[in-house]
TIDO-907968 format. One record per residue (C-alpha): residue number from 1; residue in one letter; x, y, z. Coordinates in nm, 3 decimals. Example, Ala and Ser with C-alpha at 12.3 -4.5 7.8 and 13.67 -1.06 7.14 Angstrom:
2
@resi->1; resn->A; X->1.230; Y->-0.450; Z->0.780;
@resi->2; resn->S; X->1.367; Y->-0.106; Z->0.714;
//
This chain:
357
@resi->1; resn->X; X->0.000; Y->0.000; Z->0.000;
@resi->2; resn->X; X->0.275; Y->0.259; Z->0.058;
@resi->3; resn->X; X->0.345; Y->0.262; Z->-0.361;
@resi->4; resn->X; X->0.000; Y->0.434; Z->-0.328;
@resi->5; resn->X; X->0.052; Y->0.645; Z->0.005;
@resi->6; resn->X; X->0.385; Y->0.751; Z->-0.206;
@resi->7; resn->X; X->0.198; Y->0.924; Z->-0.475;
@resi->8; resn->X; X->-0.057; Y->1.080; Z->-0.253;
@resi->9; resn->X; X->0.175; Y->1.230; Z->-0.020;
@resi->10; resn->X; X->0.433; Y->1.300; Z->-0.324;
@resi->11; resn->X; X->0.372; Y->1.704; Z->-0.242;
@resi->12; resn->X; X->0.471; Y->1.659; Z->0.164;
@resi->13; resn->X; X->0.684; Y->1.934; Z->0.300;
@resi->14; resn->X; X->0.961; Y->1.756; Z->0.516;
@resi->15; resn->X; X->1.173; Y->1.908; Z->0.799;
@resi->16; resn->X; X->1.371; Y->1.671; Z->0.969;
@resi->17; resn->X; X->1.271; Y->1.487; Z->1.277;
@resi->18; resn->X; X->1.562; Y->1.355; Z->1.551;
@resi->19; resn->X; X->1.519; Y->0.996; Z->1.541;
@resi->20; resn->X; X->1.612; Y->1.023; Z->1.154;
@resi->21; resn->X; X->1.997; Y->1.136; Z->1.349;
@resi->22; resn->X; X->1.971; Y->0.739; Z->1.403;
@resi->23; resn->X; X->1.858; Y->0.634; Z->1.057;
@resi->24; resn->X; X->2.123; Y->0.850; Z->0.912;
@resi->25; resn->X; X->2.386; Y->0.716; Z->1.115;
@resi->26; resn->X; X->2.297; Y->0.362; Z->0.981;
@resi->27; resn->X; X->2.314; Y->0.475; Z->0.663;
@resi->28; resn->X; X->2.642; Y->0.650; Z->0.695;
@resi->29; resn->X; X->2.777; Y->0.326; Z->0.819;
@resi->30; resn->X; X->2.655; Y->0.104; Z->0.568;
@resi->31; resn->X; X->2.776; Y->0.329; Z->0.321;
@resi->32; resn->X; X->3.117; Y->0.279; Z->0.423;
@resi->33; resn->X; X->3.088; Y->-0.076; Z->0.475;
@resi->34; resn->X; X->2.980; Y->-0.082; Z->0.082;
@resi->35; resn->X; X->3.325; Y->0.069; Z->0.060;
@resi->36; resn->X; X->3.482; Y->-0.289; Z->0.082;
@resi->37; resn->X; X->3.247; Y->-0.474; Z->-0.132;
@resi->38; resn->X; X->3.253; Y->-0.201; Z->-0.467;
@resi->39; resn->X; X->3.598; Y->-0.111; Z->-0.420;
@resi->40; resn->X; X->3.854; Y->-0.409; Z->-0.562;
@resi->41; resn->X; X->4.094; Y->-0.495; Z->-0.302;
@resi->42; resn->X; X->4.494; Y->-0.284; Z->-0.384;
@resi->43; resn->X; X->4.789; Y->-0.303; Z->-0.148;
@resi->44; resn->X; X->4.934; Y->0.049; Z->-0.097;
@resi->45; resn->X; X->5.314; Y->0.112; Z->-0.133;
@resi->46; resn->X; X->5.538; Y->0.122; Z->0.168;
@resi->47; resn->X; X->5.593; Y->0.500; Z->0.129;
@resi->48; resn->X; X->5.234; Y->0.556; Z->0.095;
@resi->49; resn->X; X->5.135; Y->0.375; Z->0.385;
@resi->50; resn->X; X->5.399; Y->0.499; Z->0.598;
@resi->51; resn->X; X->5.203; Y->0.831; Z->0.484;
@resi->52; resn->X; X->4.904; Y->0.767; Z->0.574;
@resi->53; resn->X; X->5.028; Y->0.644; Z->0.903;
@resi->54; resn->X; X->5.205; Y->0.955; Z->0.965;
@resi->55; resn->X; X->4.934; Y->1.187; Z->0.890;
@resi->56; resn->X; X->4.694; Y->1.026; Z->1.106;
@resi->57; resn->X; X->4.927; Y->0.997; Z->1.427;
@resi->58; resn->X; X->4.967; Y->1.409; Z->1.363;
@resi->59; resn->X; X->4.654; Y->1.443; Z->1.289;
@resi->60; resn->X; X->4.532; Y->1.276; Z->1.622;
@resi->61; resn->X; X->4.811; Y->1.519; Z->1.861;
@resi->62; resn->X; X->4.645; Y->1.812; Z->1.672;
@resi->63; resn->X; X->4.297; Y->1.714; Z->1.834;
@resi->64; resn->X; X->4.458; Y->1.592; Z->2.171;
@resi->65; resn->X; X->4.784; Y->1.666; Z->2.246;
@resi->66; resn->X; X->4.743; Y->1.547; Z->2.594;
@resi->67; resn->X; X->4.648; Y->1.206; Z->2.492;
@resi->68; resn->X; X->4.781; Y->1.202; Z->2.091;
@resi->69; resn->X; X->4.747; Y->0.909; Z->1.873;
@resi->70; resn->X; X->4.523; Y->0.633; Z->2.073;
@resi->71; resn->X; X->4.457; Y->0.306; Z->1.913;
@resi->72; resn->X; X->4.399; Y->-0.002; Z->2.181;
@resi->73; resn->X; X->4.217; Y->-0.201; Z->1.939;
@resi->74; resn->X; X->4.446; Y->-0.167; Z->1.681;
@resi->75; resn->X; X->4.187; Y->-0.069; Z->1.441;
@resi->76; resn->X; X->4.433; Y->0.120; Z->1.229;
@resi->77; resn->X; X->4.612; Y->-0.196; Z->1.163;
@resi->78; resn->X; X->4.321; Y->-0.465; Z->1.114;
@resi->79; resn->X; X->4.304; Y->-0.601; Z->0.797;
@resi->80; resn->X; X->3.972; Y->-0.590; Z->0.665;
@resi->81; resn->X; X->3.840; Y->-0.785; Z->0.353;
@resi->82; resn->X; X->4.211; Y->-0.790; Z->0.226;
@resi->83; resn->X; X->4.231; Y->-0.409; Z->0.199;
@resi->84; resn->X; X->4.574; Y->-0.231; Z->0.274;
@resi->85; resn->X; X->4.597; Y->0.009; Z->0.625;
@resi->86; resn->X; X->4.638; Y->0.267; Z->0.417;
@resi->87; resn->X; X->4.249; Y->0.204; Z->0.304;
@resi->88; resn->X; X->4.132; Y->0.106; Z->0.645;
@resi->89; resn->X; X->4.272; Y->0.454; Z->0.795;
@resi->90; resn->X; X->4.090; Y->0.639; Z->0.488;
@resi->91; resn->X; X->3.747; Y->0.453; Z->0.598;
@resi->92; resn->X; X->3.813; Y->0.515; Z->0.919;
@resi->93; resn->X; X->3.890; Y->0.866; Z->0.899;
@resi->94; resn->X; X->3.589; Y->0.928; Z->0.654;
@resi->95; resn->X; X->3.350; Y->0.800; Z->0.918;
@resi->96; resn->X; X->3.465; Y->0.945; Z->1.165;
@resi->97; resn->X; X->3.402; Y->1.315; Z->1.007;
@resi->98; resn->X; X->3.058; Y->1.163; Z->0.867;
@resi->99; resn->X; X->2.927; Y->1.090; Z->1.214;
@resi->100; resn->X; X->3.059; Y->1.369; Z->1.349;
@resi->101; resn->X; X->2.865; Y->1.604; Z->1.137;
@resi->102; resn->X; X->2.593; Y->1.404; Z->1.159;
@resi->103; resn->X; X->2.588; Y->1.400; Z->1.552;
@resi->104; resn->X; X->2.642; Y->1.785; Z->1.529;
@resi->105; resn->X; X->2.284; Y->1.855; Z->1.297;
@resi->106; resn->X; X->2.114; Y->1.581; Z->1.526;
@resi->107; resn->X; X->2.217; Y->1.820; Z->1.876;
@resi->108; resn->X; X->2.112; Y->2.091; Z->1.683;
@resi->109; resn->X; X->1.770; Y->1.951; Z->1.581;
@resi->110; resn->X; X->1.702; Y->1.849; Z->1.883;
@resi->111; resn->X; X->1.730; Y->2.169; Z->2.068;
@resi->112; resn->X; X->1.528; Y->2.329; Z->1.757;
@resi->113; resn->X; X->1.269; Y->2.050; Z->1.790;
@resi->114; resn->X; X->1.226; Y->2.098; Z->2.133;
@resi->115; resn->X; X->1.145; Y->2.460; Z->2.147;
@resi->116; resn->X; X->1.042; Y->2.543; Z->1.792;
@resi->117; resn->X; X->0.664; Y->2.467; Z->1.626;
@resi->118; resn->X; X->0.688; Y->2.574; Z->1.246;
@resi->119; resn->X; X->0.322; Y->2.751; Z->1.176;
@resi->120; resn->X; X->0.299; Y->2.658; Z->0.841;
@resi->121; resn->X; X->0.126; Y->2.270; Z->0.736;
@resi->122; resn->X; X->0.345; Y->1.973; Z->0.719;
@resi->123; resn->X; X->0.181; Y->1.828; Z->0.450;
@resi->124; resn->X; X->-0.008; Y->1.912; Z->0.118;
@resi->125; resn->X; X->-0.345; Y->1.785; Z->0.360;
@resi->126; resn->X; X->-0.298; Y->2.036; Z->0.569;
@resi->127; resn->X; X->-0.165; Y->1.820; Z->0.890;
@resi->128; resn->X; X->0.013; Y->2.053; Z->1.111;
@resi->129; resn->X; X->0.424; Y->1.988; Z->1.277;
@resi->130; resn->X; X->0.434; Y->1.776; Z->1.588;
@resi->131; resn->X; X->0.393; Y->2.003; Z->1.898;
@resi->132; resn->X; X->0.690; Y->2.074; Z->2.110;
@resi->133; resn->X; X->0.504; Y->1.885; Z->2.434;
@resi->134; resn->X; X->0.630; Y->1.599; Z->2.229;
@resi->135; resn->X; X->1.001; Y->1.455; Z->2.269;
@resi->136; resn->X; X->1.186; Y->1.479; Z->1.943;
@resi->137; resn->X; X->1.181; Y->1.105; Z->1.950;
@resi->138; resn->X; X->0.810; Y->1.077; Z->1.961;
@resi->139; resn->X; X->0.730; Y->1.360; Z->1.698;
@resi->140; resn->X; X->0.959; Y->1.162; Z->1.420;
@resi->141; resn->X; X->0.703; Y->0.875; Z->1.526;
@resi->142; resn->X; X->0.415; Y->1.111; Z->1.428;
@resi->143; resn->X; X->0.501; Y->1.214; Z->1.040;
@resi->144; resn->X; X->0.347; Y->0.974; Z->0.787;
@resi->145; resn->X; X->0.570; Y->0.716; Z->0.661;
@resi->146; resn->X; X->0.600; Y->0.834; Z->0.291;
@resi->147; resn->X; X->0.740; Y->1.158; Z->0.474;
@resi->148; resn->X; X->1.013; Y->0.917; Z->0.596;
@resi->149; resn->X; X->1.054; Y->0.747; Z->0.320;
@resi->150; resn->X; X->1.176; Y->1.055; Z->0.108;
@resi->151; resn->X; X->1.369; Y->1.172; Z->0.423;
@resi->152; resn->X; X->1.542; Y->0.866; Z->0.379;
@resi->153; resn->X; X->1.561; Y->0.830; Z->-0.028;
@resi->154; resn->X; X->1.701; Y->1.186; Z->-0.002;
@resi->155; resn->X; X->1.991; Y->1.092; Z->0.234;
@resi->156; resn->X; X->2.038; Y->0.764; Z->0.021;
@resi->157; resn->X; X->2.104; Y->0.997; Z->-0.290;
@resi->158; resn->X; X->2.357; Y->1.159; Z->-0.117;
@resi->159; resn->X; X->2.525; Y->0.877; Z->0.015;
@resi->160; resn->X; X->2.550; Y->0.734; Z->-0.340;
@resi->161; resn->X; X->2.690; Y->1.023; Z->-0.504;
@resi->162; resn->X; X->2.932; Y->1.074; Z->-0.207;
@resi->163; resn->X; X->2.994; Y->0.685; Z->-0.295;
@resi->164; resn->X; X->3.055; Y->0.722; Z->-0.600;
@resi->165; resn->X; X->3.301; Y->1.064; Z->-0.621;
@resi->166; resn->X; X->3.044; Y->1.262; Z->-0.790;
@resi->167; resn->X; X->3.033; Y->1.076; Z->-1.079;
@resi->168; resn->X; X->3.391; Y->1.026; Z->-1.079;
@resi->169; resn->X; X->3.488; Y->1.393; Z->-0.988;
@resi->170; resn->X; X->3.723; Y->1.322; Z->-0.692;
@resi->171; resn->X; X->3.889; Y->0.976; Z->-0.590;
@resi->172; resn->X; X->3.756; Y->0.764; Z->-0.297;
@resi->173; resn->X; X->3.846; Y->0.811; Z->0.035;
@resi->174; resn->X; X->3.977; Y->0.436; Z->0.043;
@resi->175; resn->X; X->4.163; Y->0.478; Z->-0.264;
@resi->176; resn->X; X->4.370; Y->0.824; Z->-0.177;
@resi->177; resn->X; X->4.111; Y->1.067; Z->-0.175;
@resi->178; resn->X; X->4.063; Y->1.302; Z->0.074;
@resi->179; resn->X; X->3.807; Y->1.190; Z->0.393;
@resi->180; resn->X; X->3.517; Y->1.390; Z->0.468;
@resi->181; resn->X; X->3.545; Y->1.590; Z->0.109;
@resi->182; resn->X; X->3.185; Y->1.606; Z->-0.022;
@resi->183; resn->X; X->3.224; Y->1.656; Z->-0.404;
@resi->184; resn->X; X->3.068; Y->1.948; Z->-0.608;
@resi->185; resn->X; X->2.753; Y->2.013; Z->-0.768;
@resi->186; resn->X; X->2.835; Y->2.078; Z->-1.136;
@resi->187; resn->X; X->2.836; Y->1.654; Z->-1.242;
@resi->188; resn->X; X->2.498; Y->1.654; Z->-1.158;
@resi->189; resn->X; X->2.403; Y->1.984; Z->-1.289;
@resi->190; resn->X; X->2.540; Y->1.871; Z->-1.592;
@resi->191; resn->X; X->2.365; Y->1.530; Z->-1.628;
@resi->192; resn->X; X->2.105; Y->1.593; Z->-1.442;
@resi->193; resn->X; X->1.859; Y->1.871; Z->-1.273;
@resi->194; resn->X; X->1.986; Y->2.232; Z->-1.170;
@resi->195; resn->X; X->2.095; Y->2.252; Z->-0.829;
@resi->196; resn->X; X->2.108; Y->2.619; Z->-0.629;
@resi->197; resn->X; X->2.375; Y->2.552; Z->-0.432;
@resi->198; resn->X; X->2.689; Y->2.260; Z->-0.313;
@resi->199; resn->X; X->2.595; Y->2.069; Z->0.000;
@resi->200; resn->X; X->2.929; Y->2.171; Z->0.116;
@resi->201; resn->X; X->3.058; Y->2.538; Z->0.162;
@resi->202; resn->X; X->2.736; Y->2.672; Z->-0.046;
@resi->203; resn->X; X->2.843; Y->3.015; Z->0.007;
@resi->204; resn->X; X->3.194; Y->2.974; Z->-0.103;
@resi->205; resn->X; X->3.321; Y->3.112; Z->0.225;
@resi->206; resn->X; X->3.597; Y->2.877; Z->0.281;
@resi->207; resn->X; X->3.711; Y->2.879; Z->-0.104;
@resi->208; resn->X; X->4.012; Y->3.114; Z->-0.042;
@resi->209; resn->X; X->4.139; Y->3.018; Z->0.288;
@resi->210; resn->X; X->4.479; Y->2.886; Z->0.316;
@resi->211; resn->X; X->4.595; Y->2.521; Z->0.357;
@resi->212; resn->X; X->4.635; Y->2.557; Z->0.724;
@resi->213; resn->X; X->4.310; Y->2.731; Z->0.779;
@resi->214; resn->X; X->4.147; Y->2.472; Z->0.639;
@resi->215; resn->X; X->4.339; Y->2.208; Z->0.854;
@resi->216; resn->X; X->4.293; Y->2.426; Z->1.166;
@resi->217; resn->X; X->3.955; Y->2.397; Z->1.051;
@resi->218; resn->X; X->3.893; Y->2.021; Z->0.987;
@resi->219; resn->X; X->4.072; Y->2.036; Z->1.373;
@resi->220; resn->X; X->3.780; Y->2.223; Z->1.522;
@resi->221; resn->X; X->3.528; Y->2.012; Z->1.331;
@resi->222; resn->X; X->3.616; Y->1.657; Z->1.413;
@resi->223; resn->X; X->3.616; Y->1.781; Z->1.800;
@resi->224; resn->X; X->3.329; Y->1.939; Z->1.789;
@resi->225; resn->X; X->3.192; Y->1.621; Z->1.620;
@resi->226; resn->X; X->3.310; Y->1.409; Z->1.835;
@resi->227; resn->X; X->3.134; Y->1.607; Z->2.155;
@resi->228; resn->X; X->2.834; Y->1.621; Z->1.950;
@resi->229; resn->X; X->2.818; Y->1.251; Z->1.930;
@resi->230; resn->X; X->2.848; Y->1.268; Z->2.324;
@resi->231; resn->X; X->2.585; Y->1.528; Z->2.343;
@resi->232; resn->X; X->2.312; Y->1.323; Z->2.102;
@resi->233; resn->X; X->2.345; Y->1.019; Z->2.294;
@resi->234; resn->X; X->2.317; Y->1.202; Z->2.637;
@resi->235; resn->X; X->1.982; Y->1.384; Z->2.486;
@resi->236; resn->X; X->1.862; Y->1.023; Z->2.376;
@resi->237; resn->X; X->1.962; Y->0.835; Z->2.663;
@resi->238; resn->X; X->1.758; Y->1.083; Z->2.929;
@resi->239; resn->X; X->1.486; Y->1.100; Z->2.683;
@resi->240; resn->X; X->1.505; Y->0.657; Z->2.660;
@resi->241; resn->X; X->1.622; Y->0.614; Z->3.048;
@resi->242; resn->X; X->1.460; Y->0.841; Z->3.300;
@resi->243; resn->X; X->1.731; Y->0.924; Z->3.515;
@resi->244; resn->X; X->2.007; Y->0.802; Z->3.313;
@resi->245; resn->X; X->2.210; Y->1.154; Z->3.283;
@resi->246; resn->X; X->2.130; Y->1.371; Z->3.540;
@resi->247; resn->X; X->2.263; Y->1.690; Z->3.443;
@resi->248; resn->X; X->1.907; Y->1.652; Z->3.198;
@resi->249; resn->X; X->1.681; Y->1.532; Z->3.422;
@resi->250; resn->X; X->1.482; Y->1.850; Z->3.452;
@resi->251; resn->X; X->1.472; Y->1.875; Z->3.071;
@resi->252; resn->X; X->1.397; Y->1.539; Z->2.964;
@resi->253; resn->X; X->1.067; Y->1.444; Z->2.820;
@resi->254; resn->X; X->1.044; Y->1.115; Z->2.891;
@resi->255; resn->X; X->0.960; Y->0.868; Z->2.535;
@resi->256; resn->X; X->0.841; Y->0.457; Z->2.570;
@resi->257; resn->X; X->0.903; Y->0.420; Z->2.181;
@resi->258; resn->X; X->1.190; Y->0.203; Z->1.994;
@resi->259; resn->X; X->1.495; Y->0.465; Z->2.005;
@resi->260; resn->X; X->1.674; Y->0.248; Z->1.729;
@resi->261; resn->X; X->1.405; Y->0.174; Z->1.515;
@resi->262; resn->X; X->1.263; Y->0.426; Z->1.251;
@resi->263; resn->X; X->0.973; Y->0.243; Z->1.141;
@resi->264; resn->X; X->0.673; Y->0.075; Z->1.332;
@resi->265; resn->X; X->0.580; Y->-0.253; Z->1.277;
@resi->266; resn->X; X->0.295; Y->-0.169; Z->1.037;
@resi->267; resn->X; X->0.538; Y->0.085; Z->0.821;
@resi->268; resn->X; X->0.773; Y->-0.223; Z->0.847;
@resi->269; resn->X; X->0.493; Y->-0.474; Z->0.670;
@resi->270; resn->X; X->0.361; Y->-0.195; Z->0.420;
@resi->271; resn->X; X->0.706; Y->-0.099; Z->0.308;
@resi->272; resn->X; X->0.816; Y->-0.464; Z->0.253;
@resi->273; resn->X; X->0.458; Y->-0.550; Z->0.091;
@resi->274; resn->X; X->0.478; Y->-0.290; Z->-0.125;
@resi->275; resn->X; X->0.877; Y->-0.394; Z->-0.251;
@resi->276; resn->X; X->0.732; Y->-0.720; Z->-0.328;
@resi->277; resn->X; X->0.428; Y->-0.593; Z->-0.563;
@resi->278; resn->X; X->0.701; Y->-0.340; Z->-0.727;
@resi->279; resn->X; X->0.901; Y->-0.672; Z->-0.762;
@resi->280; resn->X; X->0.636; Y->-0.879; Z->-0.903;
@resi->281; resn->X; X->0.483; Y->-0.664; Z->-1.125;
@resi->282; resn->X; X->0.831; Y->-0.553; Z->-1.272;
@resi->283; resn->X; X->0.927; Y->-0.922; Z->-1.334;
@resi->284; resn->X; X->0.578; Y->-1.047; Z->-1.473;
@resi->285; resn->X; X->0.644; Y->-0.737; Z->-1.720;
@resi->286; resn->X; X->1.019; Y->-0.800; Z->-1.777;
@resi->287; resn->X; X->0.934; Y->-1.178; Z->-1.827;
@resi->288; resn->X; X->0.609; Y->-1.084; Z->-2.049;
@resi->289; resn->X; X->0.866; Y->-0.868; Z->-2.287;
@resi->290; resn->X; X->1.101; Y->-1.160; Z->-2.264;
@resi->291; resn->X; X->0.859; Y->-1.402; Z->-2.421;
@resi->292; resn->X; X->0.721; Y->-1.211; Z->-2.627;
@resi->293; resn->X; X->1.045; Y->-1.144; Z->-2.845;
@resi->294; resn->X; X->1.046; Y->-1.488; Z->-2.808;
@resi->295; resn->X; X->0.761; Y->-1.574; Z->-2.961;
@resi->296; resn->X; X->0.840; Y->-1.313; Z->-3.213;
@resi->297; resn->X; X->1.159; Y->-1.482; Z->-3.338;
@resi->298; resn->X; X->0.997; Y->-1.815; Z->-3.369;
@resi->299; resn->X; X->0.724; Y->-1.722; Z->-3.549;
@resi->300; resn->X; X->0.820; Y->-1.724; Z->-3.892;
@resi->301; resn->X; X->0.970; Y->-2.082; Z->-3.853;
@resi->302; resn->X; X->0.657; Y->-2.182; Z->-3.706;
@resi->303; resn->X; X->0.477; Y->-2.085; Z->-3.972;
@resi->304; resn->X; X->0.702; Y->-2.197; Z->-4.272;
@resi->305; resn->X; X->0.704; Y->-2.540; Z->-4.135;
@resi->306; resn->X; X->0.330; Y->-2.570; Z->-4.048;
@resi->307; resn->X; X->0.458; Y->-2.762; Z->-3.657;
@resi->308; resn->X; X->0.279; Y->-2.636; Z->-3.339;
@resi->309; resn->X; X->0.447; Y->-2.369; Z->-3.150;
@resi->310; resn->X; X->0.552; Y->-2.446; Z->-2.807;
@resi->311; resn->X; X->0.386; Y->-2.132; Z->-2.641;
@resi->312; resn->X; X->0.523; Y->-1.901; Z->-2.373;
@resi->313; resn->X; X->0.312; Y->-1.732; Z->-2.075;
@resi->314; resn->X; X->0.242; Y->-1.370; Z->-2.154;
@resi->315; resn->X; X->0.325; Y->-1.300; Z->-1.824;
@resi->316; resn->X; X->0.310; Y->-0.927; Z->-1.925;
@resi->317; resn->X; X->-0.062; Y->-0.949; Z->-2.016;
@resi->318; resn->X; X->-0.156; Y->-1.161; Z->-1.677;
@resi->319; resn->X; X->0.032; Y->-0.907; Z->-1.470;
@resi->320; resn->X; X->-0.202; Y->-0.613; Z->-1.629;
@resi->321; resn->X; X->-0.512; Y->-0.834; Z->-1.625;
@resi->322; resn->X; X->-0.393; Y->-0.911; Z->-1.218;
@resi->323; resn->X; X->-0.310; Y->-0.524; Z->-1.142;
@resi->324; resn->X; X->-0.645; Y->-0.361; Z->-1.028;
@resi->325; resn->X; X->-0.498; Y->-0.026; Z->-0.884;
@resi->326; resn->X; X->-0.532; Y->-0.096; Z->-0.525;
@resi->327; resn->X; X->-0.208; Y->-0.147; Z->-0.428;
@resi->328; resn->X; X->-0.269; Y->-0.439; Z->-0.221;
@resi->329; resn->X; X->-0.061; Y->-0.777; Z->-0.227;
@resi->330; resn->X; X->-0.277; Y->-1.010; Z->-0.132;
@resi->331; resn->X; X->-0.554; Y->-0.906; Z->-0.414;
@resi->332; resn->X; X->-0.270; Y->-0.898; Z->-0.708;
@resi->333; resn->X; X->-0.086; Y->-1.209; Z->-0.591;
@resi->334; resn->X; X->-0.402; Y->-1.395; Z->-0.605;
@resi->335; resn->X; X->-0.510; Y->-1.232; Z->-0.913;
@resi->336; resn->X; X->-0.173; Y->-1.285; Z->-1.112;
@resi->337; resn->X; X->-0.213; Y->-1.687; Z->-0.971;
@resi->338; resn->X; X->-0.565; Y->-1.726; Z->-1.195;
@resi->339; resn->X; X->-0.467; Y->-1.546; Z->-1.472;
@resi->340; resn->X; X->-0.150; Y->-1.759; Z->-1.533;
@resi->341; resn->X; X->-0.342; Y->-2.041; Z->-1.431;
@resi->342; resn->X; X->-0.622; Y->-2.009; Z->-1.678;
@resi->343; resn->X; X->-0.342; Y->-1.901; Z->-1.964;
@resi->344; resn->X; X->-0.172; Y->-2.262; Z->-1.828;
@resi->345; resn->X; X->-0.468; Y->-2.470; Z->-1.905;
@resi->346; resn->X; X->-0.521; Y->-2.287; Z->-2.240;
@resi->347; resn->X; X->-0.223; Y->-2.385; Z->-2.373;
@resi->348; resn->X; X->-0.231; Y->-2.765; Z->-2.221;
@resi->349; resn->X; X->-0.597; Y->-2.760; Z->-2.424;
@resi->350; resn->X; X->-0.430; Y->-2.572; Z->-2.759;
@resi->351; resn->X; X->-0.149; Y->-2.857; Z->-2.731;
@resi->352; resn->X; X->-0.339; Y->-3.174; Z->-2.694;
@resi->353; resn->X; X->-0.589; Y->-3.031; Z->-2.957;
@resi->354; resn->X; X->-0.277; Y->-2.994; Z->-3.183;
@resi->355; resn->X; X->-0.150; Y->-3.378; Z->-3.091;
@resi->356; resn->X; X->-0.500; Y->-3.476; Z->-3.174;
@resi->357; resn->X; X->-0.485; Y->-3.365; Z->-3.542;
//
């Protein structure tokens, strides 16, 4: 049902909720995971890994000097689906700076969602914002699912075009590029739809600062990342766990729903539902154009030699015969089951009518 809910909420206005800070996380860590499987495996030259080494073990007595470069798990060094250290510090490093930003618009939400009720409707219904009464947690709870949806299939966009360079405008963090650099707008512009402004730096106020301004400035963000992924999880917890982190105690609204899961149970079933009817219907049509051509191609030698043509399913014409509109599963699944059924019998009957002559 949500393929349907999709097109009639297509004109929502979204403004993000903080449970998504969760979501997003996921996704930023399954992004990099993906790293390992798209990427093929390369071993990095001694120089270049003694590099990459180097840099990091600076880069860490630049955030801390008291403590400098702290690795007890050895994560630096673990060798991960056969990839070199100098890839595993370049993941690393990349999500690192990923969560950190995303920790730092999640504290910020939060406070804004707290305090702030936008006037204006949510949706193209009319259906007003969550009220502030509500804990951040519980008003992401409260926007309709195809709301979330393109929340999410927004963030997913990004992720793949981070993934992916920009369409092959900057190298990936695993293979040499540069961690936490989001590319540029103009490969999409180009191939794509007009975009206002880049994620990153859209006022071009960092464009002409010097090399060590912007490393005094990656400094300053990675810390403040890091305290922001602190500061999230001390919101969440006190919101989760009454009494958890006293310092919020008085603030703390208190929320009985599933911190770590974005969907409820019934999104959960209409989401996957809905995959599976996409699924079907795409395959009944892909294997209805299939046999067709098929049956196209054999045709003329059917006909020049007079024999009886072993017939294919029009699984194309059963899936459009099966497909009333409704959106639900059950109805096409049971529909699509006659219809190939019925064209099954007809062509047992066509064959042992042909076997009979």
């Amino acid at each position: 049902k949500i393929s349907h809910q999709i097109i009639k909420y297509s004109q929502i206005k979204i403004k993000s909720k903080m449970q998504f800070s969760t979501a997003l996380s996921l996704i930023a860590t399954l992004s990099g995971v993906s790293a390992f499987v798209s990427q093929p495996p390369r071993h990095a030259s001694v120089s270049a890994l003694s590099s990459a080494r180097a840099e990091l073990e600076t880069l860490a007595k630049d955030l801390n000097p008291v403590i400098g470069f702290y690795d007890p798990l050895k994560l630096a060094e673990y060798d991960l689906y056969g990839e070199s250290e100098e890839s595993v510090i370049g993941f690393l490093r990349q999500s690192e700076i990923k969560h950190g930003r995303v920790a730092m618009a999640a504290f910020v939400g939060f406070c804004v969602q707290s305090n702030v009720h936008w006037p204006w409707p949510m949706t193209s219904a009319g259906d007003a914002f969550p009220a502030t009464s509500l804990a951040p947690e519980a008003q992401w709870d409260t926007i309709p699912l195809a709301a979330k949806l393109q929340i999410i299939g927004f963030v997913g966009l990004l992720e793949i075009y981070d993934e992916t360079g920009g369409f092959g405008q900057k190298d990936h963090y695993m293979r040499g590029g540069q961690p936490g650099k989001f590319p540029t707008k103009e490969p999409f512009v180009e191939n794509f739809h007009p975009v206002p402004f880049n994620l990153y730096d859209p006022f071009n106020f960092h464009k002409n600062k010097s090399e060590e301004a912007k490393k005094s400035g990656l400094v300053t963000e990675i810390n403040n990342g890091r305290l922001a992924m602190l500061g999230i999880f001390g919101f969440v917890s006190a919101d989760k766990i009454p009494g958890s982190v006293p310092a919020l105690g008085a603030i703390a609204r208190g929320y009985d729903g599933e911190i770590m899961a974005p969907f409820s149970d019934d999104e959960v079933k209409a989401t996957l539902g809905s995959a599976i009817l996409v699924l079907s219907v795409v395959s009944a049509l892909i294997g209805g154009k299939q046999a067709s051509e098929r049956n196209a191609s054999a045709a003329p030698l059917a006909a020049s030699t007079g024999s009886l043509e072993k017939e294919t399913l029009d699984y194309d014409a059963a899936a459009r015969l099966a497909w009333d509109g409704s959106g639900d599963f059950e109805t096409f699944n049971t529909k699509y089951y006659e219809e190939t059924s019925a064209m099954t019998a007809a062509k047992w009957a066509k064959s042992q009518a042909g076997l009979k002559k």
